[in-house]
LUMRONU-63248 format. One record per residue (C-alpha): residue number from 1; residue in one letter; x, y, z negated. Coordinates in pm, whole numbers. Each point is the difference from the previous one (the first is absolute). Layout:
residues N
NUM:a:X:Y:Z
...
***
This chain:
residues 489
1:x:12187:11620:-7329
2:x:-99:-135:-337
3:x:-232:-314:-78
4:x:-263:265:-150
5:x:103:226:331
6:x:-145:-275:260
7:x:-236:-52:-203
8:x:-111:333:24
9:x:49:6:374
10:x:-164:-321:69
11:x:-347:116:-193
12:x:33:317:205
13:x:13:-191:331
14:x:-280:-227:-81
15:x:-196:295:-88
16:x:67:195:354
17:x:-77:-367:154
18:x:-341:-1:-187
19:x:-63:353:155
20:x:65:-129:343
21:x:-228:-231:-46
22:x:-252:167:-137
23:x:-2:304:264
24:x:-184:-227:285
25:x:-283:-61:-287
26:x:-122:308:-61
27:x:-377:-118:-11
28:x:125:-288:-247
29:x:132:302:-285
30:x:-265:196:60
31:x:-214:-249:-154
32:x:-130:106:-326
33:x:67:-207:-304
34:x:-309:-215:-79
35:x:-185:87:-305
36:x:-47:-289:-255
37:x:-392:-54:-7
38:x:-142:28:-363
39:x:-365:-67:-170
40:x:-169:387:-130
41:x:79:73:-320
42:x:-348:66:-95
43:x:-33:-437:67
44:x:352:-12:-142
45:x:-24:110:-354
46:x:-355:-214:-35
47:x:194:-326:138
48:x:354:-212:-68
49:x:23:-64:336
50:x:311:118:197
51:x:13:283:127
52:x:246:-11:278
53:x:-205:-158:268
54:x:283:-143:217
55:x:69:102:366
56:x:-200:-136:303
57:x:140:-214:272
58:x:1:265:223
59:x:140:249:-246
60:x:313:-210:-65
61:x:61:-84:379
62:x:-25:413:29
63:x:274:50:-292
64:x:215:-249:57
65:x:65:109:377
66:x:110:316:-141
67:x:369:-213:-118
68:x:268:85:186
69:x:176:-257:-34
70:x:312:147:-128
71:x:357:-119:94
72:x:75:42:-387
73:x:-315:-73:-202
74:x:46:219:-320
75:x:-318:-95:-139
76:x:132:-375:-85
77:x:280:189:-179
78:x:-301:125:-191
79:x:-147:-334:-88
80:x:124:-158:-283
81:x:-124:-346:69
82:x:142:71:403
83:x:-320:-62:183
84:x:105:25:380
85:x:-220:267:15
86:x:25:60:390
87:x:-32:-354:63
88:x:-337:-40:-140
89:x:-112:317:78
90:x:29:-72:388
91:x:-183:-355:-49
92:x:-257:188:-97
93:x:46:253:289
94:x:-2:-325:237
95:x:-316:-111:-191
96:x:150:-272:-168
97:x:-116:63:-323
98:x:75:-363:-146
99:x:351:39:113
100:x:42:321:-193
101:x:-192:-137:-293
102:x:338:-285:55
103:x:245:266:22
104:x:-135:136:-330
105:x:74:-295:-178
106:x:309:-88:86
107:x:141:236:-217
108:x:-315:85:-255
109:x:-206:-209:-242
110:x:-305:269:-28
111:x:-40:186:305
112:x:-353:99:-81
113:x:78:90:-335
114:x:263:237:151
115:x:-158:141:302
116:x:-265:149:-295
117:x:219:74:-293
118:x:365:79:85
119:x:77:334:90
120:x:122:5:344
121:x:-40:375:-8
122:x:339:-33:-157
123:x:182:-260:127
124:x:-6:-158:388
125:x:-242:253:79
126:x:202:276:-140
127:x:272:-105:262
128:x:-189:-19:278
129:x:155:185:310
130:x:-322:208:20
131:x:32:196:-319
132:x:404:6:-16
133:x:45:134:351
134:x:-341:112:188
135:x:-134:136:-349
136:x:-355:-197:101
137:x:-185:-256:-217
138:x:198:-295:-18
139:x:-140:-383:117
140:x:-271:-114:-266
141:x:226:-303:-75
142:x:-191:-38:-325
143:x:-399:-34:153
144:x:177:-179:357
145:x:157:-263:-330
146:x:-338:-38:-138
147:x:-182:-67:321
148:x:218:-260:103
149:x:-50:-173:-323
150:x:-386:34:1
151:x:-54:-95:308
152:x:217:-332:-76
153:x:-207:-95:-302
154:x:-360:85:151
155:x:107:-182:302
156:x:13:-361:-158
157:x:355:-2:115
158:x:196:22:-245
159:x:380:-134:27
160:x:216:-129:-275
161:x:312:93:77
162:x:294:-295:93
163:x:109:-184:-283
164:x:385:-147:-68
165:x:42:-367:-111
166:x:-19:-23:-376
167:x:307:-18:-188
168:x:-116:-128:-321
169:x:155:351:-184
170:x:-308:137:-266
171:x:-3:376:-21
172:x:-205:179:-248
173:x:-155:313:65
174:x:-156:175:-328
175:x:-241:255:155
176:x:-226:-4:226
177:x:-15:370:119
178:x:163:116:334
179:x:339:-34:-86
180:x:-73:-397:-110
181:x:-204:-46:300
182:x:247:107:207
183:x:271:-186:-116
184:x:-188:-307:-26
185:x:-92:53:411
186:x:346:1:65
187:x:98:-289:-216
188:x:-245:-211:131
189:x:67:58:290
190:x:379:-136:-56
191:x:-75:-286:-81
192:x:-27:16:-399
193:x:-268:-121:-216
194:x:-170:328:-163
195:x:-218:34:-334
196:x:-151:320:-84
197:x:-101:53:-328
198:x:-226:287:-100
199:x:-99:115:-335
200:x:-389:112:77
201:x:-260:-241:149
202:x:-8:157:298
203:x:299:-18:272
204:x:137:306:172
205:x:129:219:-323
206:x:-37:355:90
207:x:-188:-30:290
208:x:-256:-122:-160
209:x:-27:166:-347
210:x:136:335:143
211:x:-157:71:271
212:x:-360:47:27
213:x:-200:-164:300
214:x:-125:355:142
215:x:386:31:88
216:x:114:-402:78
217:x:-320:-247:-26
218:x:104:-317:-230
219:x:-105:-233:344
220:x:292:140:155
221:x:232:-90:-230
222:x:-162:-352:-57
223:x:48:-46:367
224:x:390:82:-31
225:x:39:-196:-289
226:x:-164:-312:147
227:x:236:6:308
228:x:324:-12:-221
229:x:-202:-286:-201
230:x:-50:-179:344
231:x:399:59:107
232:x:21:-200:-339
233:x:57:255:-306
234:x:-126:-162:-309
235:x:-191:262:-217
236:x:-20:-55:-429
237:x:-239:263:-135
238:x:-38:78:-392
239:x:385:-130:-44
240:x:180:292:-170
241:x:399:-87:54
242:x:171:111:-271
243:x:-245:-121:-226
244:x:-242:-291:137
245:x:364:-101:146
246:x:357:140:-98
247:x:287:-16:242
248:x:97:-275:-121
249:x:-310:-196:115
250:x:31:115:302
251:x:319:-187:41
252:x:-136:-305:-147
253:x:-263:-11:245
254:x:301:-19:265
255:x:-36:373:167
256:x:355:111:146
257:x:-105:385:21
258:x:-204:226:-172
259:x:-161:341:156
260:x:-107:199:-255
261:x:-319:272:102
262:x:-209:55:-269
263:x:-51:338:59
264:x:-25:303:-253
265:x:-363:-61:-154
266:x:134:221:-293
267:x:-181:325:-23
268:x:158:330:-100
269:x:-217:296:-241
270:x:140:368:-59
271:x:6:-58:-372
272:x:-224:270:-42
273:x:-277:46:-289
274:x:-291:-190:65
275:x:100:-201:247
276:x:-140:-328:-264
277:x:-368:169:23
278:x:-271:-277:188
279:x:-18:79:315
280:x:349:88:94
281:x:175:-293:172
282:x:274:-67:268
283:x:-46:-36:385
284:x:119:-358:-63
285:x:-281:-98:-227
286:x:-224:157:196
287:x:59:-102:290
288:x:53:-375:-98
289:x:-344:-30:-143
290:x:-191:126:256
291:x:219:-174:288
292:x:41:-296:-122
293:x:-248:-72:-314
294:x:-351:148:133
295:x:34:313:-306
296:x:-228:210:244
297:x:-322:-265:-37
298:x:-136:27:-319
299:x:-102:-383:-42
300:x:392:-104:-22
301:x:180:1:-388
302:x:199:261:75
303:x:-172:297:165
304:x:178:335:28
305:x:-161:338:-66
306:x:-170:191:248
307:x:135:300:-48
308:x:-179:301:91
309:x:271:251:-22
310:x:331:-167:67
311:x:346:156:56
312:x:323:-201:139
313:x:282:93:-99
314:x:294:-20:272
315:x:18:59:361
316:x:102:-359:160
317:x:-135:-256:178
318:x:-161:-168:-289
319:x:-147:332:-145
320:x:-150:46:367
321:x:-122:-366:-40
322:x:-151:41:-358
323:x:-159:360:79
324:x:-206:-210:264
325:x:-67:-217:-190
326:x:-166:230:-269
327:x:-180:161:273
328:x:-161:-351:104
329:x:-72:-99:-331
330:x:-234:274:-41
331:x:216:274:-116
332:x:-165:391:59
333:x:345:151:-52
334:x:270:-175:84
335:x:316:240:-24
336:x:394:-51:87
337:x:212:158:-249
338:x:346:75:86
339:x:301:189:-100
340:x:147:74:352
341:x:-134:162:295
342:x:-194:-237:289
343:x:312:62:179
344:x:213:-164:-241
345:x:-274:-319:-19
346:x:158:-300:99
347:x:-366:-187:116
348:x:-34:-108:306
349:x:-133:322:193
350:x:-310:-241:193
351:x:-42:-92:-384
352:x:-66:346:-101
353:x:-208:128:298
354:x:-251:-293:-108
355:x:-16:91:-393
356:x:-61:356:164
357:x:-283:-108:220
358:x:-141:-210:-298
359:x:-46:334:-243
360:x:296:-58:-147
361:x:97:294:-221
362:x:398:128:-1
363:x:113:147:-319
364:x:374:58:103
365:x:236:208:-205
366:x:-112:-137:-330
367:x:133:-240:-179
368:x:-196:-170:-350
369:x:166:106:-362
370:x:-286:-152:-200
371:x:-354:-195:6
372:x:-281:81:-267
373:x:-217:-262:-71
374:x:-385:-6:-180
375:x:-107:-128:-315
376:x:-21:-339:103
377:x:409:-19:156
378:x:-123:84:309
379:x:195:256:255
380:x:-215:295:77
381:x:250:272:117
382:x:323:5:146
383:x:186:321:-41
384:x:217:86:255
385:x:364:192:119
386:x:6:236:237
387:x:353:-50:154
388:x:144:145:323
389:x:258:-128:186
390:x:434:92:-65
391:x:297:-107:114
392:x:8:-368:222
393:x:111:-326:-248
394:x:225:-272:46
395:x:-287:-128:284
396:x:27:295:167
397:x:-340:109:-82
398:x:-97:321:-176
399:x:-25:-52:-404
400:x:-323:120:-151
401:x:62:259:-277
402:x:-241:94:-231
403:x:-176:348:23
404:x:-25:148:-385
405:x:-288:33:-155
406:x:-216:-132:293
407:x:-242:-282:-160
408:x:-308:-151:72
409:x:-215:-227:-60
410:x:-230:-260:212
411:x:-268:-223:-88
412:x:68:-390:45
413:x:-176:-297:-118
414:x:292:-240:151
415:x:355:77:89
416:x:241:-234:207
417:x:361:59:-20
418:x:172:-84:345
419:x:320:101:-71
420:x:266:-279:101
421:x:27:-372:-128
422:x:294:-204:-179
423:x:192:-295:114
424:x:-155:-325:-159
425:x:211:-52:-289
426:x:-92:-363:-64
427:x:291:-146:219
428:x:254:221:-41
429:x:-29:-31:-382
430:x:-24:-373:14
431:x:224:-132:277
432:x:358:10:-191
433:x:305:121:195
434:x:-149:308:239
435:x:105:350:-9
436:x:-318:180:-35
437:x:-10:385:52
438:x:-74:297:-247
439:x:-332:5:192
440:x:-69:-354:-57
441:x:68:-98:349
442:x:236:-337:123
443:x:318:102:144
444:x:75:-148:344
445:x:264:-8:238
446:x:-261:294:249
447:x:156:-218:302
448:x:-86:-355:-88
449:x:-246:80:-276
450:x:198:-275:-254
451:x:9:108:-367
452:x:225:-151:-223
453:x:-129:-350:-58
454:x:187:-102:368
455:x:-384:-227:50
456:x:-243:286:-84
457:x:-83:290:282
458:x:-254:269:-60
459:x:-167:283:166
460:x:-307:221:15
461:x:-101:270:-314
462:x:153:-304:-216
463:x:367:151:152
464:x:-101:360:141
465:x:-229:109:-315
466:x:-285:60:305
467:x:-4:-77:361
468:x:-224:15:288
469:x:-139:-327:125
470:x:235:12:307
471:x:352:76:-217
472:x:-126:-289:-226
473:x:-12:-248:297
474:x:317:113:142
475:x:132:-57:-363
476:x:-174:-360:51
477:x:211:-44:361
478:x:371:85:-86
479:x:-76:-183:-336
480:x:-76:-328:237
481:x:265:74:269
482:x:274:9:-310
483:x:-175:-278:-176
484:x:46:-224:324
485:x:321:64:56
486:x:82:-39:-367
487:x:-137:-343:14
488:x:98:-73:310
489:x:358:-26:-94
***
């Protein structure tokens, strides 16, 4: 028998001892999954406050006794940051929610960032043993993550996880969005000294510009953010490195090893006609001003249009997030526009079942070819392809194909394109000696996360071209396991 063989064999057996187990607890998987609690949308869309409500006490106590406590726990494999998922989820079984809150952070610097945003649907919980062999609704590792964490921070008890003795080594972290954070949580705790500089005023990159409060409230990630701040992270807002400070200064300033996350803040357009009318903008943009610089009050310098009748182009996460957004802002129509089927969507499903809830229109199958603006440069109308779906693509999804002849047109008095961002090109253009991909991504080693500068790491969109928040903090992990052991030498 082959390594891959026992493997094999071994899973099996861990999965027949997980059966055994679970045939004297018949009332324990008959329990239905709980169902996340959630304001009305008719509040919703008047409000920015979140709408995810959290899980009761007695709620998570329910869902977490429905773990069985697998022999093999799959759903770590699913974790990229390797939570010990059955671990905490049995504290809080026990009712020792601090402890689980503990467990949480051994291994992850937001835990209430990701028990909202990361999509579990895909990863641990996608392991679970429930769906892969008893074809039920697997563990709600995701709300059981974000209970723990809650309940830590709105106990007063919040622990700052142990610290190593400092070993005088600087390490500069240029970022300060999940992948950043995460690395510096490791570092710190290692021992090193850690800077994090960020290139807005406000710390937390993408979770804070990106993501609007209905979704992830701002007070949450403040709360995060503080606790690396109290393990001793040193944050440097409105420093942009690579031009406030080259790499050079960095090394001047003493700091051993560099972790490059700053993210891909560079938004992409279809280069279609029109697209430089007022009133067409990217998700980015959008998103940043009213996240992060007030655009949706009206006393601030830079307001943003209310639109009235606003399509998004794209059928992500962000396009999910700036649909909302429209809708809050006072928007009558507020319309997804996208070339694929809803099948084909990559959004988080929860994601979509809200924008449904809040009136959100679906125009699927259509894809933009041009935008007509007014006499004053204005957009007005958006004409449209009707496309229908061919053969699969390199992703394995179906590619849209254009139907002939079949136009129309829409009216639109603001247009937001949500179509996929660039890598920052500020640091790979300016830090001499890395390999930097056709896309404009740095080239690592995938393993250790080192480019070719031996002291600079990176991770996050920065290095993937787009990432989830949890494959961005896993980036953040290896990069400070490698870095460690590089340094340790």
């Amino acid at each position: 028998m082959d390594n891959k063989e026992y493997l094999s064999a071994q899973r099996a057996e861990s999965w027949r001892e997980a059966l055994r187990k679970a045939k004297p607890n018949k009332d324990r998987i008959g329990i239905t999954r709980v169902k996340m609690n959630e304001l009305s949308p008719a509040h919703r869309i008047t409000c920015n406050e979140e709408v995810n409500q959290g899980l009761t006490r007695e709620q998570a106590l329910v869902e977490a006794s429905r773990c069985l406590d697998c022999p093999e726990p799959l759903c770590m494999t699913g974790c990229p940051v390797g939570i010990n998922i059955p671990k905490f989820v049995k504290n809080i079984e026990r009712g020792e929610f601090i402890e689980a809150a503990k467990t949480l952070k051994e291994t992850s610097a937001l835990p209430a960032v990701c028990g909202r945003v990361c999509p579990q649907e895909k990863q641990c919980e996608s392991k679970c043993f429930y769906l892969q062999k008893l074809k039920k609704e697997p563990v709600a590792i995701g709300y059981l993550e974000r209970f723990a964490a809650d309940y830590e921070r709105e106990s007063g008890q919040i622990s700052v996880p142990e610290i190593s003795h400092r070993n005088g080594i600087k390490i500069a972290v240029v970022g300060s969005g999940p992948a950043g954070l995460s690395f510096a949580g490791d570092m710190i705790k290692k021992g090193y000294s850690v800077t994090v500089f960020e290139a807005l005023h406000e710390i937390g990159g993408v979770l804070k510009y990106g993501i609007p409060e209905f979704r992830l409230p701002n007070s949450i990630v403040d709360v995060e953010i503080d606790n690396l701040r109290k393990m001793g992270v040193e944050f440097i807002p409105d420093c942009i490195i690579g031009k406030t400070l080259s790499y050079d200064d960095l090394h001047e300033m003493g700091f051993k090893g560099i972790f490059v996350a700053s993210g891909a803040g560079l938004p992409r357009f279809m280069n279609i006609p029109g697209e430089n009318l007022i009133g067409v903008m990217s998700s980015n943009e959008y998103l940043t001003r009213v996240n992060l610089m007030h655009a949706a009050d009206s006393t601030y310098d830079t307001p943003v249009f209310p639109g009235r009748k606003v399509a998004i182009i794209g059928g992500g996460n962000t396009a999910m997030d700036s649909v909302r957004t429209a809708r809050r802002l006072g928007a009558e129509r507020a319309i997804i526009v996208y070339r694929r089927s809803e099948d084909e969507m990559p959004a988080r499903l929860e994601e979509v079942k809200h924008a449904k809830e809040e009136g959100i229109e679906f125009m699927t199958l259509h894809n933009p070819i041009e935008y007509i603006g007014d006499e004053k440069g204005r957009v007005k109308l958006m004409r449209l392809q009707k496309m229908e779906l061919g053969e699969p693509d390199a992703s394995g999804r179906r590619s849209p194909v254009a139907i002939p002849g079949a136009i129309e047109e829409i009216e639109v008095d603001m247009v937001i394109v949500s179509i996929g961002v660039s890598p920052n090109p500020l640091i790979p253009s300016t830090f001499k000696g890395l390999t930097v991909s056709k896309h404009g991504t740095i080239v690592v080693d995938q393993d250790s996360m080192q480019s070719d500068l031996p002291d600079l790491y990176a991770g996050g969109d920065i290095v993937r071209g787009g990432a989830t928040v949890i494959l961005a903090m896993g980036d953040g992990r290896r990069a400070a396991a490698a870095m460690h052991e590089h340094l340790s030498r």
